[in-house]
C-alpha positions in Angstrom: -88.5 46.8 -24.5 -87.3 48.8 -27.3 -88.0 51.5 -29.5 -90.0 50.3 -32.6 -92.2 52.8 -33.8 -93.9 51.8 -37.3 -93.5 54.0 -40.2 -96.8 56.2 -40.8 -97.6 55.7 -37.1 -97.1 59.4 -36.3 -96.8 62.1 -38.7 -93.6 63.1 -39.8 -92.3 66.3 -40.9 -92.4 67.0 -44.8 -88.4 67.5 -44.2 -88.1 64.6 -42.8 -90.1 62.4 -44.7 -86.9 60.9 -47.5 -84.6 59.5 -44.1 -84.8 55.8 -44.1 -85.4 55.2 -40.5 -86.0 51.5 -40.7 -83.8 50.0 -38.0 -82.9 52.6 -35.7 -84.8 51.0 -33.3 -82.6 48.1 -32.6 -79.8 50.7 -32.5 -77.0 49.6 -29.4 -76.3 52.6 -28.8 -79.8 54.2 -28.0 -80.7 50.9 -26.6 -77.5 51.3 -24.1 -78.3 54.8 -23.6 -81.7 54.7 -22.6 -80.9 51.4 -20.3 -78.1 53.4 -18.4 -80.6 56.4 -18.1 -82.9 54.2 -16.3 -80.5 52.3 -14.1 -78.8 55.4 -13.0 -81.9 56.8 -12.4 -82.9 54.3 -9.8 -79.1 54.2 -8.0 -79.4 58.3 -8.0 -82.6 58.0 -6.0 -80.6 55.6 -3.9 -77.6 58.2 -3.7 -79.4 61.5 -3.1 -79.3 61.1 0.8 -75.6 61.6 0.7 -75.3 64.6 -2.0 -73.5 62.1 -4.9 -74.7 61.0 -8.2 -74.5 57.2 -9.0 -71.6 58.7 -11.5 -69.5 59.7 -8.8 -70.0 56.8 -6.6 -68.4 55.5 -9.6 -65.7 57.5 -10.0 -65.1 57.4 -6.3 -65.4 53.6 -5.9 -62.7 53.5 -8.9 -60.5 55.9 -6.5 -60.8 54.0 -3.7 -59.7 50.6 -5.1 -56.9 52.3 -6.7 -55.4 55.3 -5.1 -53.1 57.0 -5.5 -54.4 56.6 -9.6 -53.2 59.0 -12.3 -55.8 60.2 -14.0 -55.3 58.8 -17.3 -55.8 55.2 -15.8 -58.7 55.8 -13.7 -60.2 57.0 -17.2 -59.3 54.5 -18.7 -60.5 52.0 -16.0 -64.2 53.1 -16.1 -64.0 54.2 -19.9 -64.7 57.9 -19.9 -63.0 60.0 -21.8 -60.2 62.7 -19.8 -62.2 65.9 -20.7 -65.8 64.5 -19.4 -63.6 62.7 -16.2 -61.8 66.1 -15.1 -65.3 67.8 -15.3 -66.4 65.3 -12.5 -63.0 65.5 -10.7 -63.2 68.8 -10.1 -67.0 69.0 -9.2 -65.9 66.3 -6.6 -62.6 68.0 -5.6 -64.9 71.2 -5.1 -66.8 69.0 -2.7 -64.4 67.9 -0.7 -64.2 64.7 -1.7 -61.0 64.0 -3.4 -57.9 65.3 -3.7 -56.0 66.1 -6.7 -52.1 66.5 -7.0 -49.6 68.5 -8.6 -48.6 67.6 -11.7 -45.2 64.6 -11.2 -42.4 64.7 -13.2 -44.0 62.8 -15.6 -46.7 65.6 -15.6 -49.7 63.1 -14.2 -51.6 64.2 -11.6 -52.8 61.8 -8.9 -56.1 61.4 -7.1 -56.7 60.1 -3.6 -60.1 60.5 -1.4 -60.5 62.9 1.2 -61.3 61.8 4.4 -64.6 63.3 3.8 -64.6 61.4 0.5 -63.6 58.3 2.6 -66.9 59.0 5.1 -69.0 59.8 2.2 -68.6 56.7 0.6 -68.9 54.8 3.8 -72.3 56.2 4.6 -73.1 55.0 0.8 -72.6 51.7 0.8 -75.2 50.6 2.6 -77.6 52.7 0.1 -75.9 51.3 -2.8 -75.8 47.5 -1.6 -79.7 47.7 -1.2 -80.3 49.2 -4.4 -77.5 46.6 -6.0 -79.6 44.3 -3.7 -82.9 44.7 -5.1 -82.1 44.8 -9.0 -80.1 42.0 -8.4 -83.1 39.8 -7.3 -85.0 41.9 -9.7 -83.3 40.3 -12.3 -82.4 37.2 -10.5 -78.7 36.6 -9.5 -77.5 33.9 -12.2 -78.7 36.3 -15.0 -77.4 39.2 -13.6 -74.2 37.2 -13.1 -74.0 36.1 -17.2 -75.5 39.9 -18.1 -72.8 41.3 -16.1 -69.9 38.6 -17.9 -71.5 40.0 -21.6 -71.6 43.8 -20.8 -67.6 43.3 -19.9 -67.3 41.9 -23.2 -69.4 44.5 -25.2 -67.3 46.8 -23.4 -64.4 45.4 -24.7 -65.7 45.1 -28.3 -66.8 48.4 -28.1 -63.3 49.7 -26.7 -61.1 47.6 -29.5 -63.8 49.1 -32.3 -63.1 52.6 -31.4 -59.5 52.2 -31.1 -59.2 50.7 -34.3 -61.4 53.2 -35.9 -59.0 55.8 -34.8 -56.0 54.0 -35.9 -57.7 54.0 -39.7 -58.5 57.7 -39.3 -55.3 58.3 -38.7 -53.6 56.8 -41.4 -55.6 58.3 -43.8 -55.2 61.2 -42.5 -51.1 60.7 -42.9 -51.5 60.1 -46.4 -53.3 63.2 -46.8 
């Protein structure tokens, strides 16, 4: 289901009344948006026994497969930006849940879990492969499996857009 909402169907401010809305609705990014609102919805119901969000199982799970990570590849590995991904570091640091090094020599810092991170995500499994469990068969496993396959890809094509996007900002802003 998306968003389609007929022009004249509800009254719309006089100041608003010139913007072309037609196609918003099919928008990916709203669409995405208000998909990932609702699925995290349902895995933070599913998380809320153990004090996490579905966001920082995330972040966690990406620890955990990859520790000791610097932080600029575990932000890059579940596409958040550094700023928004420190934010949840330390709110998870703060909790006991990771740990956070000094800066190296080549000024990274490095995350590992805590043992109470380690626990934490142990006693969330279980909650996480019954709710993985039931949208699965919500959806049915095969088109899950496919959905799963394309959302890689978008994330890819989404990724490469942006990137590129930046490279032509920044040339015009060198010739400027």
């Amino acid at each position: 289901m998306y968003i389609q909402v007929k022009i004249g169907a509800f009254p719309m401010p006089a100041r608003l009344s010139e913007l072309n809305l037609n196609g918003t609705g099919s928008c990916a990014s709203f669409n995405f948006r208000r998909t990932a609102r609702a699925v995290t919805s349902l895995y933070d119901q599913a998380f809320e026994p153990f004090g996490i969000r579905s966001t920082q199982f995330s972040i966690l799970i990406g620890i955990a497969k990859t520790q000791p990570t610097c932080i600029s590849a575990l932000s890059d590995l579940l596409v958040i930006d550094r700023t928004t991904l420190t934010r949840s570091l330390r709110l998870l640091k703060k909790q006991g849940l990771l740990s956070i090094s000094d800066r190296s020599t080549k000024r990274q810092r490095f995350l590992t879990l805590t043992s109470k991170g380690e626990r934490t995500l142990a006693a969330s499994l279980p909650a996480w492969r019954k709710a993985q469990d039931r949208f699965v068969q919500s959806l049915g496993a095969d088109y899950w499996t496919n959905f799963r396959n394309d959302l890689e890809k978008l994330a890819h094509v989404a990724v490469a857009l942006e990137r590129s996007q930046g490279d032509i900002s920044a040339a015009t802003a060198a010739k400027h």
